[in-house]
C-alpha angles and dihedrals in degrees: 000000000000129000107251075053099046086044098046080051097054088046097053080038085068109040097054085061102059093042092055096041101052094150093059087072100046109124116184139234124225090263102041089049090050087037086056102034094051088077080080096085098002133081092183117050133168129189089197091196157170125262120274094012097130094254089131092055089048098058093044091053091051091053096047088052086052092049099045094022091230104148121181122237087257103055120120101165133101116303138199127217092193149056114271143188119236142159125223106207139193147182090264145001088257096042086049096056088036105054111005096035092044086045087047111037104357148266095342089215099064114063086197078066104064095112104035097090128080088292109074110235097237079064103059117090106180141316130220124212136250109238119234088017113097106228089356114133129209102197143357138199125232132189116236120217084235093062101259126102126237125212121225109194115190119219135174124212094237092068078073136240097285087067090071102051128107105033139110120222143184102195127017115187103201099198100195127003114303130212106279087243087063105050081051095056086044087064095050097054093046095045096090091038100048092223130148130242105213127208138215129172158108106256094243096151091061127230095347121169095264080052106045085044094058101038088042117013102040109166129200104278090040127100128194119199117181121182133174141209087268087057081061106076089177080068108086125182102261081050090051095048091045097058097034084059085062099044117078112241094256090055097049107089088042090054090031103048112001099259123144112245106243135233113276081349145269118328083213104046100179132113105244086235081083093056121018116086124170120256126292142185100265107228108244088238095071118101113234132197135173134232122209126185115179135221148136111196082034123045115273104223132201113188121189125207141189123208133195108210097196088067101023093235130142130214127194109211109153136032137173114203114180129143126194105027126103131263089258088059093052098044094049087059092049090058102059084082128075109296093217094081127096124239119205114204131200111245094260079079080090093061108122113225111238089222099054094005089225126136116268091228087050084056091060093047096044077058093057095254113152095240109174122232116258130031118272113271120165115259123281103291117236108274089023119112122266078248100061125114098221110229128264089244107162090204099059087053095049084040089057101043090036079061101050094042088058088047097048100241097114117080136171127198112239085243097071092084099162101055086042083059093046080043093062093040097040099117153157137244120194084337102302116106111250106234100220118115099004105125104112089038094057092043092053094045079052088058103043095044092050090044090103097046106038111010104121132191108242118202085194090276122138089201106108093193092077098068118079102250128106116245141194138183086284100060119263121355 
Protein backbone atom coordinates (compact mmCIF):
# COMPACT_ATOMS: atom_id res chain seq x y z
CA UNK A 1 0.00 0.00 0.00
CA UNK A 2 1.17 2.97 -0.76
CA UNK A 3 1.24 6.21 1.44
CA UNK A 4 -1.28 8.63 -0.03
CA UNK A 5 -3.40 5.08 0.54
CA UNK A 6 -2.28 4.28 3.99
CA UNK A 7 -2.85 7.96 4.74
CA UNK A 8 -6.63 8.32 2.91
CA UNK A 9 -7.30 5.01 5.29
CA UNK A 10 -6.20 6.56 8.53
CA UNK A 11 -8.18 9.47 7.65
CA UNK A 12 -11.45 7.63 6.95
CA UNK A 13 -10.21 5.61 9.92
CA UNK A 14 -10.77 8.39 11.70
CA UNK A 15 -13.34 9.66 10.73
CA UNK A 16 -15.44 6.79 11.08
CA UNK A 17 -14.53 6.96 14.83
CA UNK A 18 -15.62 10.00 15.66
CA UNK A 19 -18.89 9.62 13.63
CA UNK A 20 -19.84 6.48 15.45
CA UNK A 21 -18.65 7.78 19.22
CA UNK A 22 -20.42 11.00 19.42
CA UNK A 23 -20.79 10.86 22.87
CA UNK A 24 -16.89 10.68 23.47
CA UNK A 25 -16.73 14.48 22.42
CA UNK A 26 -19.50 15.80 24.35
CA UNK A 27 -18.33 18.48 26.43
CA UNK A 28 -21.11 20.12 28.99
CA UNK A 29 -22.39 23.20 29.77
CA UNK A 30 -22.94 24.47 33.44
CA UNK A 31 -26.22 23.50 33.26
CA UNK A 32 -25.92 20.17 31.45
CA UNK A 33 -23.09 19.15 33.95
CA UNK A 34 -25.61 20.27 37.25
CA UNK A 35 -28.78 18.78 35.08
CA UNK A 36 -26.71 15.39 34.92
CA UNK A 37 -25.04 15.37 38.13
CA UNK A 38 -28.16 15.99 40.07
CA UNK A 39 -29.11 12.04 39.49
CA UNK A 40 -26.62 11.68 42.37
CA UNK A 41 -29.33 12.30 45.36
CA UNK A 42 -32.41 12.65 43.24
CA UNK A 43 -34.94 9.89 41.46
CA UNK A 44 -37.18 12.83 39.72
CA UNK A 45 -35.31 15.52 37.77
CA UNK A 46 -36.44 18.33 35.29
CA UNK A 47 -34.15 20.80 32.97
CA UNK A 48 -37.19 23.10 32.53
CA UNK A 49 -35.51 24.92 29.50
CA UNK A 50 -35.29 27.36 26.34
CA UNK A 51 -35.53 26.40 23.25
CA UNK A 52 -32.34 25.11 21.29
CA UNK A 53 -30.41 24.89 24.13
CA UNK A 54 -29.04 21.04 23.54
CA UNK A 55 -31.50 19.41 26.51
CA UNK A 56 -32.54 16.89 24.18
CA UNK A 57 -29.22 15.92 23.54
CA UNK A 58 -28.59 15.81 27.19
CA UNK A 59 -30.83 13.70 27.99
CA UNK A 60 -30.05 11.51 25.18
CA UNK A 61 -26.07 11.41 26.29
CA UNK A 62 -27.08 10.43 30.14
CA UNK A 63 -29.16 7.49 28.88
CA UNK A 64 -26.75 6.26 26.64
CA UNK A 65 -23.87 6.31 29.93
CA UNK A 66 -26.52 4.25 31.95
CA UNK A 67 -27.01 1.70 28.98
CA UNK A 68 -23.26 1.10 28.09
CA UNK A 69 -22.12 2.13 31.25
CA UNK A 70 -19.70 4.37 29.74
CA UNK A 71 -19.47 7.01 31.99
CA UNK A 72 -16.89 10.39 31.22
CA UNK A 73 -13.93 11.49 33.85
CA UNK A 74 -16.38 14.47 35.05
CA UNK A 75 -19.52 12.66 36.04
CA UNK A 76 -20.71 12.89 39.34
CA UNK A 77 -24.03 11.65 38.97
CA UNK A 78 -25.59 8.38 39.70
CA UNK A 79 -23.87 5.03 37.82
CA UNK A 80 -24.78 1.68 37.04
CA UNK A 81 -22.69 -1.12 37.13
CA UNK A 82 -24.88 -2.94 35.52
CA UNK A 83 -26.89 -3.42 32.73
CA UNK A 84 -30.76 -1.67 33.07
CA UNK A 85 -34.18 -1.46 31.35
CA UNK A 86 -35.52 1.80 30.45
CA UNK A 87 -37.84 3.32 28.33
CA UNK A 88 -37.12 7.01 26.07
CA UNK A 89 -40.33 8.52 25.59
CA UNK A 90 -41.91 11.20 23.57
CA UNK A 91 -45.16 13.17 22.77
CA UNK A 92 -45.96 10.53 19.39
CA UNK A 93 -44.72 7.52 17.46
CA UNK A 94 -43.37 10.00 14.69
CA UNK A 95 -41.91 12.70 17.17
CA UNK A 96 -40.24 9.69 18.98
CA UNK A 97 -38.30 8.35 15.81
CA UNK A 98 -37.85 11.69 14.85
CA UNK A 99 -36.21 13.42 17.89
CA UNK A 100 -35.39 10.78 20.77
CA UNK A 101 -34.41 7.64 18.27
CA UNK A 102 -32.19 10.07 15.80
CA UNK A 103 -30.50 11.71 19.39
CA UNK A 104 -30.04 8.12 20.60
CA UNK A 105 -29.05 5.79 17.70
CA UNK A 106 -29.13 8.20 14.43
CA UNK A 107 -31.24 9.60 11.28
CA UNK A 108 -33.95 6.69 11.31
CA UNK A 109 -34.10 6.88 7.65
CA UNK A 110 -30.51 5.80 6.84
CA UNK A 111 -29.74 2.61 7.83
CA UNK A 112 -25.23 3.92 7.34
CA UNK A 113 -26.41 6.08 10.25
CA UNK A 114 -27.33 3.42 13.18
CA UNK A 115 -24.51 4.45 15.42
CA UNK A 116 -24.18 8.20 14.85
CA UNK A 117 -26.41 9.24 17.41
CA UNK A 118 -25.61 9.53 21.67
CA UNK A 119 -25.35 5.69 21.78
CA UNK A 120 -21.57 4.44 19.98
CA UNK A 121 -22.21 1.98 17.22
CA UNK A 122 -19.77 -1.18 18.75
CA UNK A 123 -22.63 -0.91 21.68
CA UNK A 124 -25.58 -1.54 19.92
CA UNK A 125 -26.71 -5.12 19.70
CA UNK A 126 -29.94 -5.08 17.68
CA UNK A 127 -33.09 -3.19 17.37
CA UNK A 128 -36.50 -4.35 16.81
CA UNK A 129 -39.35 -2.23 14.72
CA UNK A 130 -42.34 -0.49 15.50
CA UNK A 131 -45.04 -1.90 13.61
CA UNK A 132 -47.42 0.62 11.20
CA UNK A 133 -44.32 3.51 11.47
CA UNK A 134 -42.23 3.43 8.78
CA UNK A 135 -38.21 3.42 10.43
CA UNK A 136 -39.72 3.77 13.99
CA UNK A 137 -38.23 1.38 16.50
CA UNK A 138 -39.89 -0.23 19.79
CA UNK A 139 -37.18 -1.31 21.46
CA UNK A 140 -32.94 -1.65 21.18
CA UNK A 141 -30.10 -3.67 22.85
CA UNK A 142 -27.16 -2.28 24.27
CA UNK A 143 -24.06 -3.81 25.54
CA UNK A 144 -23.21 -3.02 28.78
CA UNK A 145 -19.21 -2.46 29.82
CA UNK A 146 -19.98 -5.25 32.60
CA UNK A 147 -20.91 -8.13 29.72
CA UNK A 148 -24.62 -8.05 29.83
CA UNK A 149 -26.43 -6.66 27.82
CA UNK A 150 -29.50 -3.51 28.76
CA UNK A 151 -32.81 -2.99 26.89
CA UNK A 152 -33.98 0.57 25.86
CA UNK A 153 -37.95 0.39 24.79
CA UNK A 154 -39.31 3.58 23.12
CA UNK A 155 -42.87 4.75 23.97
CA UNK A 156 -45.11 8.01 23.05
CA UNK A 157 -47.80 9.58 25.45
CA UNK A 158 -50.46 9.27 23.05
CA UNK A 159 -50.39 5.22 23.27
CA UNK A 160 -51.97 6.11 26.48
CA UNK A 161 -51.17 5.60 30.02
CA UNK A 162 -52.10 1.91 30.16
CA UNK A 163 -49.14 1.28 27.83
CA UNK A 164 -46.80 2.06 30.60
CA UNK A 165 -47.89 0.15 32.96
CA UNK A 166 -46.19 -3.22 34.41
CA UNK A 167 -42.86 -2.70 34.12
CA UNK A 168 -40.06 -2.13 36.19
CA UNK A 169 -37.53 0.38 35.25
CA UNK A 170 -34.55 1.68 36.17
CA UNK A 171 -34.38 4.87 34.09
CA UNK A 172 -37.27 6.62 32.37
CA UNK A 173 -36.14 9.97 29.81
CA UNK A 174 -39.49 12.06 29.52
CA UNK A 175 -38.58 14.27 26.22
CA UNK A 176 -41.36 16.98 26.47
CA UNK A 177 -43.86 17.32 29.15
CA UNK A 178 -46.03 14.24 29.69
CA UNK A 179 -49.57 13.99 30.82
CA UNK A 180 -49.51 14.29 34.33
CA UNK A 181 -51.04 10.46 34.47
CA UNK A 182 -48.11 9.45 32.92
CA UNK A 183 -45.43 10.93 34.86
CA UNK A 184 -47.27 9.38 37.51
CA UNK A 185 -47.14 5.83 35.96
CA UNK A 186 -43.42 6.55 35.23
CA UNK A 187 -42.85 6.75 39.28
CA UNK A 188 -44.35 3.89 39.89
CA UNK A 189 -42.32 1.83 37.58
CA UNK A 190 -39.19 3.26 38.74
CA UNK A 191 -40.13 2.99 42.72
CA UNK A 192 -38.53 -0.89 43.32
CA UNK A 193 -36.03 -0.22 41.35
CA UNK A 194 -35.06 2.78 42.60
CA UNK A 195 -34.60 4.14 39.29
CA UNK A 196 -35.12 7.90 37.97
CA UNK A 197 -37.44 9.21 35.45
CA UNK A 198 -35.50 12.18 33.74
CA UNK A 199 -37.08 15.35 32.04
CA UNK A 200 -36.46 17.32 29.51
CA UNK A 201 -38.64 20.12 28.04
CA UNK A 202 -39.84 24.02 27.16
CA UNK A 203 -42.41 24.67 29.19
CA UNK A 204 -45.07 25.11 26.13
CA UNK A 205 -48.46 23.88 28.29
CA UNK A 206 -48.07 26.59 30.63
CA UNK A 207 -48.05 26.32 34.60
CA UNK A 208 -49.56 22.40 34.69
CA UNK A 209 -49.57 20.49 37.73
CA UNK A 210 -45.80 18.36 36.86
CA UNK A 211 -44.61 22.16 36.33
CA UNK A 212 -46.04 24.16 39.33
CA UNK A 213 -44.77 20.95 41.62
CA UNK A 214 -41.53 21.19 40.65
CA UNK A 215 -41.04 25.48 40.51
CA UNK A 216 -43.02 25.68 43.81
CA UNK A 217 -43.57 22.49 45.64
CA UNK A 218 -39.92 20.58 45.15
CA UNK A 219 -39.72 17.93 47.35
CA UNK A 220 -36.45 16.01 48.67
CA UNK A 221 -35.63 13.53 45.88
CA UNK A 222 -36.57 16.34 43.05
CA UNK A 223 -34.40 18.34 41.26
CA UNK A 224 -35.26 21.57 39.10
CA UNK A 225 -32.68 22.77 36.42
CA UNK A 226 -33.54 25.87 34.43
CA UNK A 227 -31.22 27.19 31.70
CA UNK A 228 -31.58 30.15 29.01
CA UNK A 229 -30.44 31.10 25.67
CA UNK A 230 -27.34 33.09 27.52
CA UNK A 231 -26.31 29.47 29.28
CA UNK A 232 -25.87 28.41 25.33
CA UNK A 233 -22.74 29.89 24.23
CA UNK A 234 -23.26 28.08 20.49
CA UNK A 235 -26.32 30.85 20.41
CA UNK A 236 -25.00 33.88 19.22
CA UNK A 237 -27.06 37.34 18.82
CA UNK A 238 -27.84 37.34 15.43
CA UNK A 239 -29.03 33.77 16.30
CA UNK A 240 -31.30 35.29 19.46
CA UNK A 241 -32.93 38.15 17.35
CA UNK A 242 -33.58 35.80 14.55
CA UNK A 243 -35.70 33.33 16.52
CA UNK A 244 -37.32 35.83 18.77
CA UNK A 245 -38.60 37.44 15.42
CA UNK A 246 -40.40 34.21 14.93
CA UNK A 247 -41.66 33.75 18.17
CA UNK A 248 -44.98 35.97 19.22
CA UNK A 249 -44.32 38.24 22.08
CA UNK A 250 -46.19 36.02 24.62
CA UNK A 251 -44.21 33.36 23.76
CA UNK A 252 -40.98 35.12 24.04
CA UNK A 253 -39.78 34.74 27.66
CA UNK A 254 -41.15 30.36 27.48
CA UNK A 255 -38.88 29.80 24.13
CA UNK A 256 -36.30 32.53 25.46
CA UNK A 257 -35.75 31.53 28.84
CA UNK A 258 -37.64 28.47 29.71
CA UNK A 259 -40.55 30.11 31.60
CA UNK A 260 -44.39 28.72 31.41
CA UNK A 261 -46.51 31.00 29.91
CA UNK A 262 -48.96 31.95 32.51
CA UNK A 263 -52.62 32.03 32.73
CA UNK A 264 -54.21 35.42 31.19
CA UNK A 265 -49.66 36.73 31.25
CA UNK A 266 -47.02 38.40 33.26
CA UNK A 267 -48.01 41.10 35.48
CA UNK A 268 -44.33 42.55 34.51
CA UNK A 269 -44.15 42.14 30.65
CA UNK A 270 -41.12 43.40 30.09
CA UNK A 271 -37.62 41.69 28.79
CA UNK A 272 -35.13 42.04 31.77
CA UNK A 273 -32.85 43.73 29.32
CA UNK A 274 -34.99 46.66 30.24
CA UNK A 275 -34.27 46.31 33.78
CA UNK A 276 -31.55 44.48 34.88
CA UNK A 277 -28.01 46.46 35.08
CA UNK A 278 -24.78 45.02 36.80
CA UNK A 279 -23.71 46.27 40.18
CA UNK A 280 -22.46 49.56 40.95
CA UNK A 281 -21.14 51.40 43.53
CA UNK A 282 -24.32 53.10 44.86
CA UNK A 283 -23.44 57.37 45.31
CA UNK A 284 -23.71 58.24 49.02
CA UNK A 285 -26.25 60.74 48.13
CA UNK A 286 -28.80 58.28 47.27
CA UNK A 287 -31.87 57.50 50.08
CA UNK A 288 -32.17 54.16 50.82
CA UNK A 289 -35.10 52.03 52.53
CA UNK A 290 -35.69 48.52 53.11
CA UNK A 291 -38.64 46.15 52.36
CA UNK A 292 -39.43 43.00 54.58
CA UNK A 293 -42.12 40.41 53.88
CA UNK A 294 -42.29 37.93 56.14
CA UNK A 295 -42.80 34.08 55.94
CA UNK A 296 -41.73 30.54 57.14
CA UNK A 297 -43.16 27.64 54.58
CA UNK A 298 -42.54 30.24 52.08
CA UNK A 299 -39.16 32.41 52.01
CA UNK A 300 -39.19 35.36 54.11
CA UNK A 301 -37.49 38.26 51.82
CA UNK A 302 -35.85 41.47 52.66
CA UNK A 303 -35.01 43.70 49.46
CA UNK A 304 -33.00 46.64 49.72
CA UNK A 305 -33.18 49.49 47.51
CA UNK A 306 -31.44 52.62 46.72
CA UNK A 307 -33.35 55.96 45.12
CA UNK A 308 -32.09 59.08 43.49
CA UNK A 309 -34.24 61.49 44.16
CA UNK A 310 -32.98 64.02 41.36
CA UNK A 311 -34.24 61.66 38.80
CA UNK A 312 -36.93 59.68 40.83
CA UNK A 313 -35.22 56.03 39.92
CA UNK A 314 -34.82 52.99 41.98
CA UNK A 315 -32.16 50.53 41.99
CA UNK A 316 -32.21 47.06 43.63
CA UNK A 317 -29.28 46.33 44.57
CA UNK A 318 -29.47 43.77 47.72
CA UNK A 319 -32.02 40.77 48.97
CA UNK A 320 -32.08 38.36 51.51
CA UNK A 321 -34.55 35.00 50.64
CA UNK A 322 -34.63 32.54 53.20
CA UNK A 323 -37.88 30.16 54.49
CA UNK A 324 -38.02 28.17 57.63
CA UNK A 325 -35.83 29.89 59.87
CA UNK A 326 -36.91 32.16 62.73
CA UNK A 327 -37.22 35.81 62.95
CA UNK A 328 -33.91 35.90 64.85
CA UNK A 329 -32.33 34.29 61.87
CA UNK A 330 -33.65 36.70 59.61
CA UNK A 331 -32.93 39.79 61.66
CA UNK A 332 -29.38 38.86 62.30
CA UNK A 333 -28.91 38.84 58.44
CA UNK A 334 -30.54 42.11 58.10
CA UNK A 335 -28.31 43.44 60.14
CA UNK A 336 -25.33 42.82 58.49
CA UNK A 337 -26.22 45.90 56.54
CA UNK A 338 -26.03 49.15 57.56
CA UNK A 339 -28.58 49.73 60.55
CA UNK A 340 -29.47 53.15 59.38
CA UNK A 341 -31.58 52.09 57.13
CA UNK A 342 -35.31 51.77 57.53
CA UNK A 343 -37.19 48.51 57.13
CA UNK A 344 -41.03 48.62 56.14
CA UNK A 345 -42.85 45.75 57.10
CA UNK A 346 -46.55 44.25 55.71
CA UNK A 347 -49.60 44.36 58.87
CA UNK A 348 -49.20 40.64 59.71
CA UNK A 349 -46.32 42.09 61.47
CA UNK A 350 -48.91 42.29 64.20
CA UNK A 351 -49.35 38.72 64.26
CA UNK A 352 -48.59 37.49 67.87
CA UNK A 353 -46.26 34.22 67.98
CA UNK A 354 -47.87 31.59 69.70
CA UNK A 355 -44.18 30.68 71.63
CA UNK A 356 -43.33 34.43 73.17
CA UNK A 357 -46.58 35.94 72.08
CA UNK A 358 -44.86 38.61 70.95
CA UNK A 359 -45.45 40.45 67.47
CA UNK A 360 -43.51 39.30 64.74
CA UNK A 361 -42.58 42.84 63.84
CA UNK A 362 -41.51 43.33 67.96
CA UNK A 363 -39.04 40.04 67.29
CA UNK A 364 -37.29 41.79 64.78
CA UNK A 365 -36.87 45.21 67.14
CA UNK A 366 -35.96 43.49 70.08
CA UNK A 367 -33.06 42.30 67.38
CA UNK A 368 -32.12 45.49 66.74
CA UNK A 369 -33.63 45.62 63.49
CA UNK A 370 -34.78 49.50 62.36
CA UNK A 371 -38.51 48.65 61.97
CA UNK A 372 -40.11 51.26 61.38
CA UNK A 373 -42.93 52.15 63.25
CA UNK A 374 -46.31 51.48 61.64
CA UNK A 375 -47.25 48.96 59.41
CA UNK A 376 -46.76 49.67 55.29
CA UNK A 377 -49.77 51.31 53.73
CA UNK A 378 -49.48 53.05 50.02
CA UNK A 379 -49.13 56.74 50.05
CA UNK A 380 -52.24 59.26 50.57
CA UNK A 381 -54.19 58.83 47.41
CA UNK A 382 -54.90 61.90 45.41
CA UNK A 383 -58.64 63.75 47.05
CA UNK A 384 -57.95 61.85 50.52
CA UNK A 385 -56.94 64.11 53.94
CA UNK A 386 -53.22 64.74 54.97
CA UNK A 387 -54.48 62.37 57.91
CA UNK A 388 -55.32 59.50 56.04
CA UNK A 389 -53.48 56.02 56.29
CA UNK A 390 -53.42 55.15 52.50
CA UNK A 391 -54.65 51.62 51.97
CA UNK A 392 -52.47 48.33 51.61
CA UNK A 393 -53.93 47.89 47.60
CA UNK A 394 -51.46 45.36 45.71
CA UNK A 395 -52.42 46.78 42.57
CA UNK A 396 -51.34 50.62 43.28
CA UNK A 397 -48.09 49.32 44.17
CA UNK A 398 -47.72 46.93 40.66
CA UNK A 399 -49.32 50.05 38.87
CA UNK A 400 -46.49 52.20 40.18
CA UNK A 401 -43.51 49.97 39.57
CA UNK A 402 -45.17 48.64 36.11
CA UNK A 403 -44.84 52.52 35.36
CA UNK A 404 -41.28 53.14 36.29
CA UNK A 405 -40.02 49.87 34.60
CA UNK A 406 -41.61 51.27 31.09
CA UNK A 407 -40.02 54.48 31.78
CA UNK A 408 -36.70 53.15 32.61
CA UNK A 409 -36.36 54.41 36.37
CA UNK A 410 -36.41 50.86 38.07
CA UNK A 411 -33.18 48.93 38.01
CA UNK A 412 -31.84 45.66 39.63
CA UNK A 413 -28.56 44.70 39.96
CA UNK A 414 -27.79 40.96 38.05
CA UNK A 415 -26.95 39.69 41.62
CA UNK A 416 -30.45 39.72 42.97
CA UNK A 417 -31.17 36.44 41.56
CA UNK A 418 -34.28 35.53 43.66
CA UNK A 419 -36.54 38.51 42.96
CA UNK A 420 -35.25 38.20 38.96
CA UNK A 421 -36.71 34.72 39.24
CA UNK A 422 -40.30 36.10 41.11
CA UNK A 423 -39.86 38.90 38.22
CA UNK A 424 -40.16 36.14 35.22
CA UNK A 425 -43.34 33.91 37.26
CA UNK A 426 -45.16 36.79 38.51
CA UNK A 427 -48.36 36.27 36.68
CA UNK A 428 -51.82 36.67 36.21
CA UNK A 429 -54.84 34.46 36.11
CA UNK A 430 -58.27 35.86 34.65
CA UNK A 431 -56.78 39.32 35.51
CA UNK A 432 -56.14 38.99 39.04
CA UNK A 433 -52.72 38.60 39.99
CA UNK A 434 -52.08 35.00 41.32
CA UNK A 435 -50.43 35.42 44.93
CA UNK A 436 -47.48 32.23 44.76
CA UNK A 437 -43.85 33.16 44.84
CA UNK A 438 -44.17 36.62 45.32
CA UNK A 439 -42.14 37.35 48.37
CA UNK A 440 -39.53 39.17 47.18
CA UNK A 441 -41.85 40.84 44.85
CA UNK A 442 -44.20 42.10 47.64
CA UNK A 443 -41.06 43.23 49.95
CA UNK A 444 -39.66 45.15 47.31
CA UNK A 445 -43.37 46.95 46.24
CA UNK A 446 -43.24 47.80 50.44
CA UNK A 447 -40.12 49.48 49.88
CA UNK A 448 -40.80 51.55 46.65
CA UNK A 449 -44.15 52.72 47.69
CA UNK A 450 -42.68 53.96 51.43
CA UNK A 451 -39.48 55.63 49.58
CA UNK A 452 -41.06 59.17 50.04
CA UNK A 453 -42.00 58.76 53.49
CA UNK A 454 -39.15 56.80 55.11
CA UNK A 455 -35.94 56.50 52.55
CA UNK A 456 -33.16 58.10 54.42
CA UNK A 457 -29.33 59.29 53.29
CA UNK A 458 -26.76 57.25 55.41
CA UNK A 459 -22.85 58.82 55.91
CA UNK A 460 -21.89 54.99 57.31
CA UNK A 461 -23.19 55.98 60.89
CA UNK A 462 -25.27 53.67 62.94
CA UNK A 463 -26.46 56.60 64.89
CA UNK A 464 -30.09 57.13 63.82
CA UNK A 465 -30.29 60.77 65.52
CA UNK A 466 -28.34 62.35 62.62
CA UNK A 467 -30.88 61.94 60.00
CA UNK A 468 -33.68 64.33 59.92
CA UNK A 469 -36.88 61.93 61.11
CA UNK A 470 -38.55 61.93 64.24
CA UNK A 471 -38.15 58.37 66.52
CA UNK A 472 -39.58 56.68 69.36
CA UNK A 473 -39.05 53.74 71.20
CA UNK A 474 -40.73 51.91 68.25
CA UNK A 475 -38.53 52.78 65.69
CA UNK A 476 -39.45 55.87 63.33
CA UNK A 477 -42.72 57.64 63.65
Amino acid sequence: MDELKRLKKLLKAEEDYIRFNKAKFFTPYDWQLKFINASSDNNQKLAMCANRIGKTYTGAFELACHLTGEYPDWWEGKKFDKPINAWACGVSNVTTRDILQNELLGQPDDPTALGTGALPKEHIINTTRLPGVPNALQSCTVRHKSGGVSRLGFKSYEMGEHKFMGSALDWIWLDEEPPHNIFTQCITRTATTRGIVSMTFTPENGMTETVRAFMYELRPGQSLTQATWDDAPHIDEDTKEQLLAVYSPHEREMRARGIPVFGSGQVFPFPEERLVVEPFAIPNHYARICGLDFGFDHPTAAIWIAWDRESDTVYLYDEHYQNKQTAVVHAAAINTRPRYIPVVWPHDGYQHDKGSGLQLAQQYRSQGVNMTAEHFRNPIALGETSKGKGSNSIEVGILEMYQMIEQGRFKVFSTCRNWLQEFREYHRQDGKIVPIKDDAISASRYAVMSRARYAVVGDGSDNYSDYNIEYDHRGII
